[in-house]
C-alpha positions as CSV (number, residue, x, y, z in Angstrom):
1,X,27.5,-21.1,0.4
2,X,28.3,-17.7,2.1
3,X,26.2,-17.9,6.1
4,X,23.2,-16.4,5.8
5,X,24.1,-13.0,8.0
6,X,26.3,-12.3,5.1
7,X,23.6,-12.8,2.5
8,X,20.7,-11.9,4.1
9,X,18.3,-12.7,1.1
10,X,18.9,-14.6,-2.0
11,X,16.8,-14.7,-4.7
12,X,18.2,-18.3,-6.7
13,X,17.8,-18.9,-10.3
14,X,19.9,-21.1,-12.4
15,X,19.0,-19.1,-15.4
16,X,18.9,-15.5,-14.3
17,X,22.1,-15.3,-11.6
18,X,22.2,-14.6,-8.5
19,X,19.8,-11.5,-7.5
20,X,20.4,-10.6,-4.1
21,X,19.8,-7.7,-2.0
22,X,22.7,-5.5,-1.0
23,X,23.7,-7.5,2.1
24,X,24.7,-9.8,-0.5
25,X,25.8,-7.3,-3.4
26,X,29.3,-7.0,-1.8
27,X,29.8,-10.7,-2.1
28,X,28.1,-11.2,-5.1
29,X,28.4,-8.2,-7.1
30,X,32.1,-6.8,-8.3
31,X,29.3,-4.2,-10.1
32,X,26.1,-3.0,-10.0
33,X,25.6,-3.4,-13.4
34,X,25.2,-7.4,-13.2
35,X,21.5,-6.2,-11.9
36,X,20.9,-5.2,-15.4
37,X,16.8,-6.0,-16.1
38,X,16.0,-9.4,-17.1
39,X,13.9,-11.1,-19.1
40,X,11.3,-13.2,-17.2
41,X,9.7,-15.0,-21.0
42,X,10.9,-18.2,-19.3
43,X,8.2,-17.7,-16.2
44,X,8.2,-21.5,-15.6
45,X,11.6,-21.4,-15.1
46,X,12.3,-18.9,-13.2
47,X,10.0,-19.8,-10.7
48,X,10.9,-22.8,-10.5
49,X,14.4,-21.8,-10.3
50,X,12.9,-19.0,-7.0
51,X,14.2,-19.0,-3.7
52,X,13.9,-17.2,-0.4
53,X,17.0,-17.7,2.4
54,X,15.9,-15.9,5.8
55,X,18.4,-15.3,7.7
56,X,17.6,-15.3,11.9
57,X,18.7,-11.1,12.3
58,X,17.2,-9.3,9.7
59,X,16.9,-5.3,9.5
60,X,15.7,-3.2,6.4
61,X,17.6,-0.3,7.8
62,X,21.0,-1.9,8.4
63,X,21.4,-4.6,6.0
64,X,19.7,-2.5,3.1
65,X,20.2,0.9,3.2
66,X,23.1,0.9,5.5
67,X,24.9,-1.6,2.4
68,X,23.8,0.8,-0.5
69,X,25.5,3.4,1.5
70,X,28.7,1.7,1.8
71,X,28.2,0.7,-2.1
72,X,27.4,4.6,-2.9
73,X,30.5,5.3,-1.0
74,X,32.9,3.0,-2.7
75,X,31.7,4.7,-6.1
76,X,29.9,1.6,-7.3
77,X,26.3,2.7,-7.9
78,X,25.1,5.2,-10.1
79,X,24.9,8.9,-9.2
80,X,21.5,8.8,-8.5
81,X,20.0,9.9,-5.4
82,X,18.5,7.8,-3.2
83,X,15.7,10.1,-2.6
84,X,13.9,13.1,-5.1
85,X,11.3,15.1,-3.5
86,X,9.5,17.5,-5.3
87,X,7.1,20.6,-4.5
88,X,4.7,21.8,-6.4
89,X,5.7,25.3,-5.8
90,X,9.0,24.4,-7.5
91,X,11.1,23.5,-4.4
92,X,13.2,20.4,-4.9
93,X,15.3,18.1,-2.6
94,X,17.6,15.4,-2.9
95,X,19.4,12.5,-0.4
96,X,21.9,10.0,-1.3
97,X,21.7,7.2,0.8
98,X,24.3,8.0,3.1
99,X,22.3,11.5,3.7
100,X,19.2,9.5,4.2
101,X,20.9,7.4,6.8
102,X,22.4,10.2,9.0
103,X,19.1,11.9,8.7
104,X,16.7,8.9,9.6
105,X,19.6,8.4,12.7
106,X,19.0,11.8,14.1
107,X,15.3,11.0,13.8
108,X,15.5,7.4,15.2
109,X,17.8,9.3,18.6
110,X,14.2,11.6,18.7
111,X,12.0,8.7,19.1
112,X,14.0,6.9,21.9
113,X,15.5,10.2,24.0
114,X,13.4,13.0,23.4
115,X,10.1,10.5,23.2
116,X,11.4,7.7,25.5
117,X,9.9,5.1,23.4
118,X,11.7,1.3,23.4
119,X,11.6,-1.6,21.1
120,X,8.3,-3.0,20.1
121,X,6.2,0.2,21.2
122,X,3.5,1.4,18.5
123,X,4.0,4.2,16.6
124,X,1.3,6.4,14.4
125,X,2.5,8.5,11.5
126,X,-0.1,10.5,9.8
127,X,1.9,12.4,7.3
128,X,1.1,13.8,3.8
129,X,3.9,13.3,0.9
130,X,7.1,14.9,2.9
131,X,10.3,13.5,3.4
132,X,9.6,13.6,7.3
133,X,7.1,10.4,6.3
134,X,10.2,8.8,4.5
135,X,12.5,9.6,7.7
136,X,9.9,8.4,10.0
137,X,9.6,5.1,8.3
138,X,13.8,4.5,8.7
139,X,13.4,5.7,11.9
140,X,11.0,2.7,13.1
141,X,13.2,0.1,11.3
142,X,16.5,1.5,13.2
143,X,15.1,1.9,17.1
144,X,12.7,-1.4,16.3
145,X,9.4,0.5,16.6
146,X,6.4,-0.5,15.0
147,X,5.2,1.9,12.4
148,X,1.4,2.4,11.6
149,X,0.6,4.8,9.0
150,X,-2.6,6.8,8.3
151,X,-4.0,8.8,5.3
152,X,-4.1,12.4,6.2
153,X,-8.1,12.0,5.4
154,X,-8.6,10.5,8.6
155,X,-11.2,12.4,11.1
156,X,-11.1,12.7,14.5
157,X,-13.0,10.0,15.3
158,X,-10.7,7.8,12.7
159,X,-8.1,8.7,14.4
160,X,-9.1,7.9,18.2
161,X,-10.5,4.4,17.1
162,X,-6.8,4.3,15.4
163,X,-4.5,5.0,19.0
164,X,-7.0,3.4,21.1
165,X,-7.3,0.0,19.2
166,X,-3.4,0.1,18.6
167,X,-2.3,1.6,21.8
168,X,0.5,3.6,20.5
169,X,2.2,5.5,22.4
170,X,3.7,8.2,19.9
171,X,1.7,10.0,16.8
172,X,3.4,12.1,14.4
173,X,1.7,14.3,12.1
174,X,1.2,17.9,10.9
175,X,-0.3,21.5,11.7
176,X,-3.3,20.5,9.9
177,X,-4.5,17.6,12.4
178,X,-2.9,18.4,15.3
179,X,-5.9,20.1,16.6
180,X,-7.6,16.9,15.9
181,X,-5.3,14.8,18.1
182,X,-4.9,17.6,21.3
183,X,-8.8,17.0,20.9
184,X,-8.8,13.1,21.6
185,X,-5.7,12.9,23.3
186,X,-7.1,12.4,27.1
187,X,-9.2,9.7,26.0
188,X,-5.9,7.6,24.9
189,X,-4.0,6.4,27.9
190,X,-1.4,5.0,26.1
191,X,-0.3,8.5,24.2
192,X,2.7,9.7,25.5
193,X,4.7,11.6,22.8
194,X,3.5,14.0,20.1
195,X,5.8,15.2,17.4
196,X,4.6,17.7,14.8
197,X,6.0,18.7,11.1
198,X,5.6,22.6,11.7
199,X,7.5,25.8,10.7
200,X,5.7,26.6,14.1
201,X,5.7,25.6,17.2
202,X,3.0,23.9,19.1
203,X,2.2,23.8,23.0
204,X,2.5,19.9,24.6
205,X,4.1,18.5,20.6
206,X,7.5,18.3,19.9
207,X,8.7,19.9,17.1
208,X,10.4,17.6,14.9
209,X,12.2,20.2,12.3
210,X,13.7,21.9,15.5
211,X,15.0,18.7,17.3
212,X,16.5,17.6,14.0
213,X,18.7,20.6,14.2
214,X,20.2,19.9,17.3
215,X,20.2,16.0,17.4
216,X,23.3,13.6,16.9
217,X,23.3,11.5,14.0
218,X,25.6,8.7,16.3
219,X,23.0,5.9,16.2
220,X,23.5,1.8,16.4
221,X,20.3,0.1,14.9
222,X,18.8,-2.5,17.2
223,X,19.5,-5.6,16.3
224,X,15.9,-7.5,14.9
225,X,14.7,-10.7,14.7
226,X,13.0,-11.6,10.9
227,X,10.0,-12.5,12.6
228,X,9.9,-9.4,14.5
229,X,6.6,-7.3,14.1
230,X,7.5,-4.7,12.0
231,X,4.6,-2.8,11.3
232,X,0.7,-2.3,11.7
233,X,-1.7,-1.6,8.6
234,X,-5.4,-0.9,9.3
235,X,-7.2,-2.6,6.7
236,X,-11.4,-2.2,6.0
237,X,-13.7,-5.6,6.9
238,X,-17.0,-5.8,5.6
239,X,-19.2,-6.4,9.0
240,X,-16.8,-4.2,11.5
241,X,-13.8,-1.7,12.4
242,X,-10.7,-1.5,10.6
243,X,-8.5,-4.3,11.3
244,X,-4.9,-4.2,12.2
245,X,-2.6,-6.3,9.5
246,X,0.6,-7.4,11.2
247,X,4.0,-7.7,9.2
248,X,7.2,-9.0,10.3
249,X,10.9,-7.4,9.2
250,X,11.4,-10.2,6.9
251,X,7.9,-9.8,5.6
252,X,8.4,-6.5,3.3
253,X,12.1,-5.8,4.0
254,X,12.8,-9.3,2.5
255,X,9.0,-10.6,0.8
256,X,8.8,-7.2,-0.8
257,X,12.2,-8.1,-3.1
258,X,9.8,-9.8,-5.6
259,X,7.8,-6.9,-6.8
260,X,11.2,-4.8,-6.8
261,X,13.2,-7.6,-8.9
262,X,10.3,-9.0,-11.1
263,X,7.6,-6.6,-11.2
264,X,8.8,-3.1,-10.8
265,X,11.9,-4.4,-12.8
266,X,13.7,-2.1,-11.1
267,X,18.0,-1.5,-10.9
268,X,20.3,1.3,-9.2
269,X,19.6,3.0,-12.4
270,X,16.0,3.7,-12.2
271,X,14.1,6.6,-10.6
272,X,10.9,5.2,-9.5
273,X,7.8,7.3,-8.8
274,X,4.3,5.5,-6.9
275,X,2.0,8.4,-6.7
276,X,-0.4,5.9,-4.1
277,X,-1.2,8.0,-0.4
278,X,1.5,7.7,2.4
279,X,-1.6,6.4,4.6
280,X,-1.5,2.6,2.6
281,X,0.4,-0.5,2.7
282,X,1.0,0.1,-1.2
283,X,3.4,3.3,-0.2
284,X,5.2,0.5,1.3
285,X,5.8,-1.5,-1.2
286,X,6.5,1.0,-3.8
287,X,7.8,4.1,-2.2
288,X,9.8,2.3,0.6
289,X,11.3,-1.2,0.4
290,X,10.5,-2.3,-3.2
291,X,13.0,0.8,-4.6
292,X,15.6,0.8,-1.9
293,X,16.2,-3.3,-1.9
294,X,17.3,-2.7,-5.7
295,X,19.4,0.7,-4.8
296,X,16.9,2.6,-7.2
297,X,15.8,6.2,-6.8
298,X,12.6,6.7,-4.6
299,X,10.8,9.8,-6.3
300,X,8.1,11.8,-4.6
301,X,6.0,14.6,-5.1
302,X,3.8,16.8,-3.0
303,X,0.4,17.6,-4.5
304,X,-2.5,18.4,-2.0
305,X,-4.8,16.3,-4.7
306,X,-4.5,14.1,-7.7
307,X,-4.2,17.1,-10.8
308,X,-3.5,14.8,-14.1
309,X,-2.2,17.8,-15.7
310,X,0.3,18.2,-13.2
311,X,1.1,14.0,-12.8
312,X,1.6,14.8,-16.9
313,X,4.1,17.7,-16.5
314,X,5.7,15.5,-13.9
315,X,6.6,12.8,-16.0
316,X,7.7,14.9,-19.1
317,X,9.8,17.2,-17.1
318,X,11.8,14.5,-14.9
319,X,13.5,11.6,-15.9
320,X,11.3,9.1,-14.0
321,X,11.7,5.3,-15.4
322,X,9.4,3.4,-13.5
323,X,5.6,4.8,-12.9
324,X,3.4,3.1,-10.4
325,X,-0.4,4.2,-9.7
326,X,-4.0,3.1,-9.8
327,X,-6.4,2.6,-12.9
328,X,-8.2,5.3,-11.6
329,X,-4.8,7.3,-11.9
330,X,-4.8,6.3,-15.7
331,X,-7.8,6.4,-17.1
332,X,-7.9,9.9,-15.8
333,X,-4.6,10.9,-17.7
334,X,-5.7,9.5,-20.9
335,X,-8.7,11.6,-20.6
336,X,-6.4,14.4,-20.9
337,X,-4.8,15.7,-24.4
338,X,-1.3,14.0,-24.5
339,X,0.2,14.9,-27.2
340,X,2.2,17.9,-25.8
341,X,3.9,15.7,-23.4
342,X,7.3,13.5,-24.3
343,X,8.1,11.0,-21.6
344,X,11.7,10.5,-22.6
345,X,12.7,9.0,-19.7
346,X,9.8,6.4,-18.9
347,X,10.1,2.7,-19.8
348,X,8.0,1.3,-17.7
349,X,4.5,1.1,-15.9
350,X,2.3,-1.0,-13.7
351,X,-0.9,-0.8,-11.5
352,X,-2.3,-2.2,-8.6
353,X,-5.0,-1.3,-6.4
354,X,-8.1,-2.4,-8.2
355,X,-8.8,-4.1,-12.1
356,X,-7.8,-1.7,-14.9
357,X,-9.6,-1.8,-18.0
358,X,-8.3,-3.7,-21.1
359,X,-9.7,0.0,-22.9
360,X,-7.0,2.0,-20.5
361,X,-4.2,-0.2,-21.1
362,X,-4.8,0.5,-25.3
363,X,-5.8,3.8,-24.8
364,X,-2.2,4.4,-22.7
365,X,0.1,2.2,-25.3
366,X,-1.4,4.3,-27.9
367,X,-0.5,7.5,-26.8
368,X,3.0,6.6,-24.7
369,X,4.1,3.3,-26.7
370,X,4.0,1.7,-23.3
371,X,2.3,-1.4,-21.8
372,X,0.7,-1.1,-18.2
373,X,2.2,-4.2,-16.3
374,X,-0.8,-5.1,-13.6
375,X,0.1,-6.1,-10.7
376,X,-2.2,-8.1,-8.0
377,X,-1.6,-8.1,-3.9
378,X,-3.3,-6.9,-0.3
379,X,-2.4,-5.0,2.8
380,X,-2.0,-8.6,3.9
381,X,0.8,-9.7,1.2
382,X,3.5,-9.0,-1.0
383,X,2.6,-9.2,-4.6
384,X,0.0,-12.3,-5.6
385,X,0.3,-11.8,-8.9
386,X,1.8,-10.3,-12.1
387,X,2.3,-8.8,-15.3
388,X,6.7,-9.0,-15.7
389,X,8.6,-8.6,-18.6
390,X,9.0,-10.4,-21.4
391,X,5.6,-11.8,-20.4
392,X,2.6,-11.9,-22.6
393,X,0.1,-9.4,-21.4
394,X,-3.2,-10.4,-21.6
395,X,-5.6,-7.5,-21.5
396,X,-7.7,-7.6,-18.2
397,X,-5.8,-10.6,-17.0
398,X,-4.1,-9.8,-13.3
399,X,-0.8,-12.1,-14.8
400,X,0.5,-15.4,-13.5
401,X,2.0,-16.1,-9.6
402,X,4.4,-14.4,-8.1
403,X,7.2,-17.0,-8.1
404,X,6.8,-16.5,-4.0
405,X,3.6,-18.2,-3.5
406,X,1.8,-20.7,-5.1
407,X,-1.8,-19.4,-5.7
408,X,-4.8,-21.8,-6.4
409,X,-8.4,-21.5,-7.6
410,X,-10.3,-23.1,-4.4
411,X,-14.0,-24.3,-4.2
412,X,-15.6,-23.8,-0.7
413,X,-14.0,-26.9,0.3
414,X,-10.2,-26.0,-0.3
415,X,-10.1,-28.3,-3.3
416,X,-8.0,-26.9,-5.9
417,X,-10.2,-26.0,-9.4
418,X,-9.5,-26.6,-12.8
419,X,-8.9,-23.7,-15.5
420,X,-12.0,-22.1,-16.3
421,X,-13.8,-22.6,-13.1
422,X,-14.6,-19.6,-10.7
423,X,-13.5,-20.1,-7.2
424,X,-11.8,-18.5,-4.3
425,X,-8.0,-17.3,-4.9
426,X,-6.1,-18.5,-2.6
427,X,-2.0,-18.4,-1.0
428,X,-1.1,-22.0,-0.2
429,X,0.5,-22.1,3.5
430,X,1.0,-25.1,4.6
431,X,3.2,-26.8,5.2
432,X,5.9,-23.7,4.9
433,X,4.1,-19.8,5.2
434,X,5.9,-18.1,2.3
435,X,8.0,-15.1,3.4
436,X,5.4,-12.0,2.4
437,X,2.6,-13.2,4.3
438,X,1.1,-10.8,7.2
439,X,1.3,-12.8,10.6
440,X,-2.4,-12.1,12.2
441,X,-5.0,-9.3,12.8
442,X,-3.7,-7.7,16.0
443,X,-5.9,-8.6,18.9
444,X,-8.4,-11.0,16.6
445,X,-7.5,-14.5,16.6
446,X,-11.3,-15.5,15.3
447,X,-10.6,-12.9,11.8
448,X,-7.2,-14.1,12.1
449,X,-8.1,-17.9,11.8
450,X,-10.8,-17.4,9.3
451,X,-8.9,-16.6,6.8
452,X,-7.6,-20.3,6.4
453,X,-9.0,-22.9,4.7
454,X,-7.5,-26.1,4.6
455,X,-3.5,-25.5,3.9
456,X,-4.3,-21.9,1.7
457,X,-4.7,-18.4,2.9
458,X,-7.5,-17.1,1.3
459,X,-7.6,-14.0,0.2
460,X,-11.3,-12.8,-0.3
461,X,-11.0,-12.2,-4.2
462,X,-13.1,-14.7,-6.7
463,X,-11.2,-15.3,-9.7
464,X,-10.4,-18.2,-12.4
465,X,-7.4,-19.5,-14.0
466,X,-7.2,-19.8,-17.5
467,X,-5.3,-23.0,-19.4
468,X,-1.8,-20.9,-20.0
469,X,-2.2,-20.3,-16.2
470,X,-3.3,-16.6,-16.1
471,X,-5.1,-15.4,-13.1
472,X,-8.3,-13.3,-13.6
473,X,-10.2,-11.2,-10.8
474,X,-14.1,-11.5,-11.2
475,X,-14.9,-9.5,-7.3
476,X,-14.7,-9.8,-3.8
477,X,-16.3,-12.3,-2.0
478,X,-17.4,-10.1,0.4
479,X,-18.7,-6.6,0.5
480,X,-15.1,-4.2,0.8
481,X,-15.8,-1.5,-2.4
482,X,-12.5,-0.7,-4.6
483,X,-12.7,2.6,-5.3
484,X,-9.5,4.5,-7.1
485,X,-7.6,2.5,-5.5
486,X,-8.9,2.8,-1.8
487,X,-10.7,-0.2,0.0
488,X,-13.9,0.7,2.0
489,X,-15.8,-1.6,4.3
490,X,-19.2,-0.9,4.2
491,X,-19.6,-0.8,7.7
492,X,-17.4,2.1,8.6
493,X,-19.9,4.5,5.8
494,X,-23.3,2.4,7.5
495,X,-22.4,3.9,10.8
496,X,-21.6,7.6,9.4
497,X,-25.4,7.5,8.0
498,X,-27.2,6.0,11.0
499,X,-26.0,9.1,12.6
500,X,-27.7,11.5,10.4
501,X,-31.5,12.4,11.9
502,X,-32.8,11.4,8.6
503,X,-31.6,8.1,7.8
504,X,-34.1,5.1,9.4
505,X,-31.1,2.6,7.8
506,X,-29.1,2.3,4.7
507,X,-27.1,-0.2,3.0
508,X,-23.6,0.6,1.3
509,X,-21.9,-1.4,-1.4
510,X,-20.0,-0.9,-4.7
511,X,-21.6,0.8,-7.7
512,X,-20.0,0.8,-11.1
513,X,-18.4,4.7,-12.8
514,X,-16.3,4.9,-15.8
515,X,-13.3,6.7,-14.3
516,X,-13.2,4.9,-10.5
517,X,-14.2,1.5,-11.6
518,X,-16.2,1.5,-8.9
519,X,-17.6,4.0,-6.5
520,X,-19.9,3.6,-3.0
521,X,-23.8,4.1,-3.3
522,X,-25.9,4.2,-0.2
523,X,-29.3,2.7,-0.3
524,X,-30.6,5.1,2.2
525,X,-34.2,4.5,4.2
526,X,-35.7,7.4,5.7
527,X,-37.1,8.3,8.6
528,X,-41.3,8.7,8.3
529,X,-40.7,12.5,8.9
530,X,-38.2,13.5,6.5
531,X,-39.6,11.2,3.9
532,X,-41.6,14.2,2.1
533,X,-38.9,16.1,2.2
534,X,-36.6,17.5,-0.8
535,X,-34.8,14.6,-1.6
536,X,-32.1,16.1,-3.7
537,X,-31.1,18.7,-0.4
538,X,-30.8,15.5,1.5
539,X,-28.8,14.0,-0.7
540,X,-26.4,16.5,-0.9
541,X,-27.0,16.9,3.2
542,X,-26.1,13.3,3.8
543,X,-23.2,13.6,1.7
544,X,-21.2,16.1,3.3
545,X,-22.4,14.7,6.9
546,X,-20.3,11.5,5.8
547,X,-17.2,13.4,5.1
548,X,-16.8,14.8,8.1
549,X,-17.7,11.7,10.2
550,X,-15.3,9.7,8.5
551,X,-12.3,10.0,5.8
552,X,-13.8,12.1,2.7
553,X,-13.1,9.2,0.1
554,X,-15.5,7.1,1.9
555,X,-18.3,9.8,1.4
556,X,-21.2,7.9,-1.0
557,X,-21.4,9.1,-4.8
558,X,-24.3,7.7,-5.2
559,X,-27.2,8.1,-3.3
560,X,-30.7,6.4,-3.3
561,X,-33.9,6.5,-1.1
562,X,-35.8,3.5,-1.5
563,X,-38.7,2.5,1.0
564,X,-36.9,-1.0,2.3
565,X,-34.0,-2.6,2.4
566,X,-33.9,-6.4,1.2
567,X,-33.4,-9.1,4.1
568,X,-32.5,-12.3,4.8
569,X,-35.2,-14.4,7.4
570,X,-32.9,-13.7,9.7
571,X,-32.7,-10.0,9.5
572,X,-29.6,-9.7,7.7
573,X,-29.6,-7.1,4.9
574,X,-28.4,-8.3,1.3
575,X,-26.0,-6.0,0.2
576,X,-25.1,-8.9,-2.7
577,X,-28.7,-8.0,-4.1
578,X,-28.4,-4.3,-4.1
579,X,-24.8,-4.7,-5.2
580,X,-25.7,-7.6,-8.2
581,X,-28.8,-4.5,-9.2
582,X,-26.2,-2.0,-9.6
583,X,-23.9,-3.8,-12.1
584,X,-26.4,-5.4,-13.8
585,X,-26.8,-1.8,-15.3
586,X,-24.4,-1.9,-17.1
């Protein structure tokens, strides 16, 4: 067996090849066309057959994207770009992978001499869909940074809790939050660097187009331990703050492998688009390391907001293969007349982010011919489950494992359940922790700890198995709402309405809507003054109170004034009685 420096990662199967990352390809590969898409009908087999090798030093930077360089270079990959950007005004851009390499160099010389920052310190990027986001995610991997990324949605106040609770000591964003951050900046001690996206520049921020001009591309990646933190992703709870998810190098740069080999089904021939926000752990599976570990083309496109016309046009007029978005994203398009559009180029399609409907998944293989391959994971993991080819699809089902985990149906006591009975889904990990696990909750060993029960991870979702071993979601066990593909604790939206005049107190949870799946009602009491007022104004009031408090998605859709709120002896409110009310309507 080659040592594992040389192969980094290998993916064994007796009946599929070797499948290997490209620190591997060079031994294993004469050419790229024995990554030709594969079959998975023999699941059993092929995990089975699945294996993870971790090797000691690991680096998505340099024993990734530095290999498919030297690959592109050699003339051994297709001519496809490494990166396609698109504007909506029309403007287009394009990297191979050895541009994207002396690009995300220059940027990774910013971060340590202009911004001074070393190995391990925190870094915030809050960026909408620009290549800078792209660059600034190589850049972390290649000076060992830790990257934390933010929706562009964020408030002010989002954004403080954000540098405060992570103590990072650099932020990059753009013109339109920069005012934001100058705003908060003197409250967060650690802050030391700002760098801004701007045509313009900005007083106390580094401009980051202007540096790039006169930076050296001469950069030497550190050299990273697998088990090195990575990166940060704030996550919703149900009862508190966002939490901070910890992942290791090995953790997506080699765990993330799985959804690019067996779900995404993806080769160096495929142009892959994932139309989910740059602020979200999914961007990083499906716009970062799933793509680039096969050598496939990472598509992207700028739209301020989610136009299905224009995600339409997209896909007719480019020759995307692989399309990855939430059910929200679908059932909108097929809401939409079709039938102009030709998607010559498509051949595939999955979804993650919340349940689709078995209705969308018809509705969409009607009109494109196409089957939507789900696919089931967390900020905290790699893909749990899914859909792959060559698979039966069973309409509503989330698919089988992913052959990198072994997933159980547990009761409250961590025994494993038999098909048909609803339990807790859960990651088995112990005695090995599978390679695509997060590490811990940054700074909360209690959260941390609770999520383990017995030898399994468990992952907050009820579900069952069925007898040919299909997983099916049923809801969370707690109170986070899935909403077109966003996850929003309760608590966050609770304290934007206590601090409207009118609300007395208000409860939040998950209320069913045909297009979002789900959306997030407030149960709102009010205050004895405002109680004869017009309750439709307040509504409406209340509403756009919450958006500016916190990130807009969170804003409740739904609004109702009821007199009380329904309590435990103790006090507690029961969202799981307001919640159980709302979907009993259906």
């Amino acid at each position: 067996m080659l040592p594992l420096a040389t192969m980094a990662i290998l993916l064994r199967t007796k009946r599929f090849q070797y499948l290997a990352i490209p620190g591997s390809v060079r031994a294993l590969y004469k050419d790229y066309r024995t990554m030709a898409p594969q079959n998975f009908s023999d699941y059993e087999s092929m995990k089975q057959d699945f294996k993870l090798e971790i090797p000691e030093y690991f680096n998505f930077a340099k024993d990734v994207l530095d290999q498919w360089t030297k690959i592109e270079k050699a003339g051994k990959k297709p001519s496809n770009p490494a990166f396609w950007w698109v504007h909506q005004n029309g403007e287009e851009l394009k990297w191979s992978f050895e541009e994207l390499g002396s690009l995300s160099k220059k940027f990774a010389n910013i971060l340590t001499e202009a911004c001074a920052l070393q190995r391990g310190d925190r870094v915030i990027v809050i960026l909408p869909s620009i290549p800078e986001w792209w660059l600034a995610n190589v850049a972390c991997l290649r000076t060992g940074t830790v990257l934390i990324t933010g929706t562009t949605q964020l408030t002010q106040k989002d954004i403080l809790y954000r540098l405060r609770s992570s103590k990072a000591k650099c932020i990059i964003t753009n013109d339109a939050l920069a005012p934001a951050v100058d705003a908060i900046a003197p409250k967060c001690e650690n802050l030391r660097s700002k760098l801004i996206v701007s045509q313009n520049p900005r007083e106390g921020w580094g401009n980051l187009k202007e540096m790039m001009k006169h930076t050296s591309d001469n950069h030497t990646c550190v050299k990273t331990k697998h088990n090195e933190t990575m990166a940060i992703y704030f996550t919703s709870g149900t009862s508190g703050s966002p939490k901070m998810t910890e992942h290791t190098h090995s953790s997506f740069g080699i765990g993330l492998s799985v959804n690019g080999r067996f779900w995404l089904d993806l080769t160096p021939s495929d142009v892959m688009w994932n139309t989910s926000d740059t602020g979200w752990a999914k961007s990083a599976w499906s716009s970062v390391f799933s793509p680039w570990i096969q050598g496939a083309c990472v598509f992207a496109c700028y739209f301020p907001r989610f136009e299905p016309t224009s995600i339409l046009q997209t896909l007719s007029k480019f020759p995307i293969t692989v399309f990855c978005s939430a059910p929200t994203a679908y059932r909108m398009l097929i809401q939409n007349d079709m039938t102009s559009y030709k998607f010559k180029s498509l051949k595939h399609c999955v979804s993650a982010g919340e349940p689709i409907n078995p209705e969308v998944t018809e509705l969409w293989r009607n009109r494109t011919g196409l089957d939507i391959y789900e696919g089931y994971g967390q900020t905290e993991t790699v893909l749990i489950c899914g859909n792959f080819k060559g698979m039966k699809i069973k309409p509503g089902s989330m698919g089988k494992p992913s052959p990198a985990f072994d997933v159980k149906i547990l009761d409250a006591n961590g025994n494993v359940l038999p098909p048909g009975q609803e339990g807790d889904i859960g990651i088995q990990v112990l005695p090995n922790r599978p390679v695509g696990l997060f590490t811990q909750y940054v700074d909360n060993p209690a959260r941390t700890a609770s999520t383990l029960r017995g030898n399994f991870y468990i992952t907050g979702d009820r579900g069952y198995m069925d007898e040919d071993g299909y997983f099916w979601f049923i809801a969370r066990s707690d109170d986070i709402i899935l909403s077109s593909g966003y996850r929003i604790g309760p608590f966050e939206v609770e304290s934007a309405l206590i601090e409207h005049p009118v609300v007395a107190e208000s409860a939040v949870v998950s209320s069913p809507d045909p297009i979002r799946g789900e959306v997030v009602k407030a149960f709102i009491v009010l205050k004895p003054d405002y109680k004869s007022c017009d309750q439709e104004q307040l509504k409406k009031e209340i509403q756009e109170h919450v958006k500016k408090v916190t990130a807009p998605y969170k804003y409740p859709r739904k609004v109702e004034f009821i007199q009380e709120l329904p309590k435990t002896v103790s006090g507690k409110i029961k969202r799981n009685e307001l919640r159980k009310k709302e979907w009993e309507k259906i």
